[in-house]
C-alpha positions as CSV (number, residue, x, y, z in Angstrom):
1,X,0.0,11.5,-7.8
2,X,0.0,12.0,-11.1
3,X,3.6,11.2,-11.6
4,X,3.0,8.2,-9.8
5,X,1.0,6.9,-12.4
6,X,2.6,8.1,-15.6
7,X,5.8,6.4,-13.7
8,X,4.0,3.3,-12.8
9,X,0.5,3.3,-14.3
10,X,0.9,4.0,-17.8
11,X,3.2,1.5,-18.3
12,X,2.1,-1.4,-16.7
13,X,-1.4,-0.2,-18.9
14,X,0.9,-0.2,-21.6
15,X,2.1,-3.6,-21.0
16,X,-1.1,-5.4,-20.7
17,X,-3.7,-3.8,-23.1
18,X,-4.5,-7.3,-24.5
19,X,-6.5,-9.9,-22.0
20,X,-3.7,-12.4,-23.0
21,X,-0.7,-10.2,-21.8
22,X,-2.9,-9.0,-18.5
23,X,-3.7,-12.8,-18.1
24,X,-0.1,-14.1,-18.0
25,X,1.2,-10.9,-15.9
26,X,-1.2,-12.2,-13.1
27,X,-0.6,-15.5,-13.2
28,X,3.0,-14.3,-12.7
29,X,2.4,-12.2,-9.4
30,X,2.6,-12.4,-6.1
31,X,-0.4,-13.2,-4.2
32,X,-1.3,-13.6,-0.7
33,X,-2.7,-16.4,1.6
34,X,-5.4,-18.1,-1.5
35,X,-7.7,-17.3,-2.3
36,X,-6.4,-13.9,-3.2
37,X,-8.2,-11.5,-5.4
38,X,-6.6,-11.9,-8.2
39,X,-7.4,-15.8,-7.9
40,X,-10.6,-14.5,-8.7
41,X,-9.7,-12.3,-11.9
42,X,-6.9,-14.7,-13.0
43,X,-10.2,-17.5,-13.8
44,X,-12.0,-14.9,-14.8
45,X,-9.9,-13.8,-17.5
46,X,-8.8,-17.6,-18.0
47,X,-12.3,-18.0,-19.0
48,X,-12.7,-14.9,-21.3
49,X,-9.8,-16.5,-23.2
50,X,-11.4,-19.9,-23.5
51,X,-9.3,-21.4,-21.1
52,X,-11.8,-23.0,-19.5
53,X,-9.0,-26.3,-18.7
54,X,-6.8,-23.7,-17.0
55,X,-9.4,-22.1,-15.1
56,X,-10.9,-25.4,-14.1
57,X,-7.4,-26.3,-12.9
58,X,-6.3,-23.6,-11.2
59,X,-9.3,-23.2,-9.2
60,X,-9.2,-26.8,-8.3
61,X,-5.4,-26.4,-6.9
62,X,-6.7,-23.2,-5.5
63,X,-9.4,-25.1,-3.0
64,X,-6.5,-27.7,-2.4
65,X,-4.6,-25.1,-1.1
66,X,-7.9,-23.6,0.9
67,X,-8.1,-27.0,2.4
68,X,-10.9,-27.5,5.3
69,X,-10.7,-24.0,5.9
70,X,-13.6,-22.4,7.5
71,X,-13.4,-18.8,7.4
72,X,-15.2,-16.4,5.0
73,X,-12.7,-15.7,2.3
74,X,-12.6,-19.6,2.0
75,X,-16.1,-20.0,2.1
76,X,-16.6,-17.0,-0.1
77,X,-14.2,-18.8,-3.0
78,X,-16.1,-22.4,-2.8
79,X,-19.0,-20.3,-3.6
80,X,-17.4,-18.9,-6.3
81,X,-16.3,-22.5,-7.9
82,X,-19.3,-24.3,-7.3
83,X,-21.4,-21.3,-9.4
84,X,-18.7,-21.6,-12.1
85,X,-19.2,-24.9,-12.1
86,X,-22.4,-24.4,-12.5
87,X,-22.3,-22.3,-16.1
């Protein structure tokens, strides 16, 4: 285990100790079926860089993408935009 993460942790910590550089290596990985969890952390940090355009944007594509699905993780992410909304 703890090779594991000096092989793989350390660096990717390495990589990304600013919010910028951790910002821009999620908005370049692979995610699953939206909304993912790092949808989620992707605004969030948006919006701790005062991106608040890009994090309005990309949760608007995001609940384009979500569509007229009804299940929880769909319903769970409207949630999430209408409170940010809300701020």
């Amino acid at each position: 285990m703890v090779a594991t993460v000096e092989r793989f942790g350390l660096p990717f910590m390495q990589q990304n100790a600013t919010l910028a550089t951790l910002y821009n290596a999620l908005l370049n990985s692979k995610r699953g079926t939206p909304p993912d969890q790092l949808d989620y952390r992707i605004v969030a940090a948006a919006n701790l860089l005062g991106k608040r355009t890009e994090a309005e944007a990309f949760v608007d594509a995001k609940l384009r993408e979500i569509g007229t699905r009804n299940d929880e993780a769909a319903e769970w992410f409207r949630k999430f935009a209408t409170k940010l909304r809300e701020r």
